[in-house]
Kinemage of the C-alpha trace (Angstrom):
@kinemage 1
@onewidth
@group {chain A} dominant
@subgroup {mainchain}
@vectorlist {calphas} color= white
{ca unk a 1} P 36.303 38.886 -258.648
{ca unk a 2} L 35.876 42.773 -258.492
{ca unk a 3} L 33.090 44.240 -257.868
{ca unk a 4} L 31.215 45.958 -261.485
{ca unk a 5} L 33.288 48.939 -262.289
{ca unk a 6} L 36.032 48.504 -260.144
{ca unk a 7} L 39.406 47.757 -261.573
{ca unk a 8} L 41.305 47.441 -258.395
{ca unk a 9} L 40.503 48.292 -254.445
{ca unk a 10} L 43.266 49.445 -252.160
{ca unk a 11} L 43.268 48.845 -248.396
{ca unk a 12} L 44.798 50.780 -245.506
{ca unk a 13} L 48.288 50.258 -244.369
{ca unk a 14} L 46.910 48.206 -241.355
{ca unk a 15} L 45.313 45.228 -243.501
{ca unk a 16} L 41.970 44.077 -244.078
{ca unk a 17} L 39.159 44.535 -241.303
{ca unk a 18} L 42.125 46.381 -239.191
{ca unk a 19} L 40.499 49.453 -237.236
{ca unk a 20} L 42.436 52.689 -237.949
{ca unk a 21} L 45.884 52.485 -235.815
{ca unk a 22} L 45.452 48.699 -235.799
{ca unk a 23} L 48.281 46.566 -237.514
{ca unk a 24} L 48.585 42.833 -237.934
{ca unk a 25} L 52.085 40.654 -236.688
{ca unk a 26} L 53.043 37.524 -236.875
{ca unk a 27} L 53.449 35.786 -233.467
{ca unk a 28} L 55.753 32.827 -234.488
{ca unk a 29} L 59.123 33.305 -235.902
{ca unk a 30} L 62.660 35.277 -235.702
{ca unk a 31} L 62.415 38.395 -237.308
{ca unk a 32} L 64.906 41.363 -237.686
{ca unk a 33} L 64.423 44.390 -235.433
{ca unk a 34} L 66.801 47.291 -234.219
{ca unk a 35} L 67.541 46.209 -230.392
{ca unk a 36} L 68.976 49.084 -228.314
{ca unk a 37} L 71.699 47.056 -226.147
{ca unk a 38} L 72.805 44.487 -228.814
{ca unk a 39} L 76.205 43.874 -229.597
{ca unk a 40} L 78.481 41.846 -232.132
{ca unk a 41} L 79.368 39.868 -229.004
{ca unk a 42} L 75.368 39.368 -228.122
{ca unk a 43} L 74.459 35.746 -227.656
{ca unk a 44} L 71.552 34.058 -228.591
{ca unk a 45} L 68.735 33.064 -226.230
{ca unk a 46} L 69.390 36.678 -224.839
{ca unk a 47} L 65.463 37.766 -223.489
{ca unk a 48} L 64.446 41.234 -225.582
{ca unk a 49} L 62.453 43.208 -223.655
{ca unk a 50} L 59.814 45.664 -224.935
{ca unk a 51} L 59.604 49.521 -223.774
{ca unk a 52} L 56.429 51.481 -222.544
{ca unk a 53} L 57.216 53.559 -225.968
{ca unk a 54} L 57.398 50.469 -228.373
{ca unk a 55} L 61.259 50.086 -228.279
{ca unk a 56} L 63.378 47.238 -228.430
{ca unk a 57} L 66.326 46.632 -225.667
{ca unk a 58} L 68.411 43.962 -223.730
{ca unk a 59} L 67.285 46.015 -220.700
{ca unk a 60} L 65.039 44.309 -218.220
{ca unk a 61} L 63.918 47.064 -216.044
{ca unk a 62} L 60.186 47.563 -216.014
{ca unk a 63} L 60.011 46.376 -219.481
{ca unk a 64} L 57.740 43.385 -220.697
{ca unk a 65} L 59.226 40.329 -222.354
{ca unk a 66} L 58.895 40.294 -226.161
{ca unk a 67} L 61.434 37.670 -226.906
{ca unk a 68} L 64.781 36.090 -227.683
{ca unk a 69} L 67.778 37.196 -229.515
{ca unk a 70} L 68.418 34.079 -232.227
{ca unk a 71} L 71.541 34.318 -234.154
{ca unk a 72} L 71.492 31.720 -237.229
{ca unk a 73} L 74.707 30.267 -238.254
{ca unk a 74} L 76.896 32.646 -240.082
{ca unk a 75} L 74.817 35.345 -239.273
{ca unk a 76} L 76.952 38.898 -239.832
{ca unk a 77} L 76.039 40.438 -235.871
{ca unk a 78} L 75.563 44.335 -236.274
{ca unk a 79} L 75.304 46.416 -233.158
{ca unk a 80} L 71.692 48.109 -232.473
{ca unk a 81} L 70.007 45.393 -234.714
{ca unk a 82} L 69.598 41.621 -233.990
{ca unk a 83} L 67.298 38.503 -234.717
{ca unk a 84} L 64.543 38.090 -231.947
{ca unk a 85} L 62.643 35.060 -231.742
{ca unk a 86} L 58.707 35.467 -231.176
{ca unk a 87} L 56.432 33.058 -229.709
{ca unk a 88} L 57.305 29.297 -230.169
C-alpha cells in the first residue's frame, strides 16, 4: 500500500530507481522505429545500424549494430519507419 497520507506517488519519465537521463528498454523483441534508409522494397533480416547521435539507418559506416529489420506477414512497409528485431 501507500505510504500514510499519500494518495498516489508519481515517478520520473525514466522508471523506478532510473538515475536522471537514464531510461529502461527492452532487449528482446521487434519493435517499431523510424529507420533512415528503409524502403517499401526493404527486406527483412536487413542489419539496422545505430548512429553516434542515437539514429536509426540501413547505413553501415562507422555505425554499431542494433539489429534486424523484421517484416511480419502482411505488414503495410512505409518508407523511413520499419520493424527491427532486438536481441534474440
Amino acid at each position: 500500500g501507500l505510504p500514510t497520507g499519500l494518495s498516489s506517488i508519481t515517478y520520473a519519465n525514466g522508471g523506478v530507481g532510473n538515475a536522471a537521463g537514464a531510461a529502461t528498454f527492452a532487449f528482446d523483441g521487434t519493435w517499431e522505429f523510424a529507420v533512415t534508409g528503409a524502403l517499401t522494397t526493404t527486406a527483412s533480416g536487413v542489419r539496422v545500424y545505430l548512429t553516434d547521435a542515437g539514429a536509426l539507418t540501413l547505413t553501415v559506416g562507422t555505425n554499431a549494430v542494433f539489429g534486424w529489420t523484421d517484416y511480419p506477414v502482411d505488414y503495410a512497409k512505409v518508407a523511413g519507419r520499419a520493424p527491427v528485431r532486438i536481441g534474440a
